[in-house]
Residue, then its C-alpha position, 0 to 999 in steps of 0.5 A: x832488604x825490602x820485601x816485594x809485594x803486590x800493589x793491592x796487598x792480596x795474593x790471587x793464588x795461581x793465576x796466569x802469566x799474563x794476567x799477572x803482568x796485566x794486573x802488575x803483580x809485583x811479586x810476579x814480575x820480580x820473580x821472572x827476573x831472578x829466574x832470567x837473571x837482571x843481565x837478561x832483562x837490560x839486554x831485552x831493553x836494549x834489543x828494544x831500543x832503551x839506550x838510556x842507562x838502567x840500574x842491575x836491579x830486579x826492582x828495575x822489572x817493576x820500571x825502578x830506573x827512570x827511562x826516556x819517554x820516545x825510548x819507551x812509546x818505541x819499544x812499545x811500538x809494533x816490530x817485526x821483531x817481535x810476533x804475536x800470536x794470531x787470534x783467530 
């Protein structure tokens, strides 16, 4: 078993959801993955337009599968399926 850690090596303490995704706290986004479970995960990726094959890990929240360029620039792409919120 390999243990997740943040890429700089440092705990921040509580911070922000947000944040924590911003700054690619590993440990983070590894732990909202076991919360929702990995069937979760691949079923946002595909409700996002990801048609190419991902693995059943929770390393896959960290981008552990390979997954084709148009198909990720789409996902990122503004939809009416997904809001934001205003910030006024």
């Amino acid at each position: 078993m390999k243990w997740i850690s943040n890429y700089d090596g440092r705990f921040k303490g509580m911070i922000p959801l947000r944040m924590a995704l911003a700054e690619s706290r590993n440990a983070v986004a590894i732990w909202i993955t076991e919360q929702i479970g990995v069937g979760s995960v691949l079923q946002m990726a595909r409700s996002l337009g990801i048609r190419t094959p991902l693995h059943p890990y929770v390393t896959t929240a960290l981008g552990a599968s390979e997954v084709n360029l148009l198909e990720l620039a789409n996902a990122y792409a503004p939809s009416p399926r997904v809001s934001s919120p205003s910030h006024t």
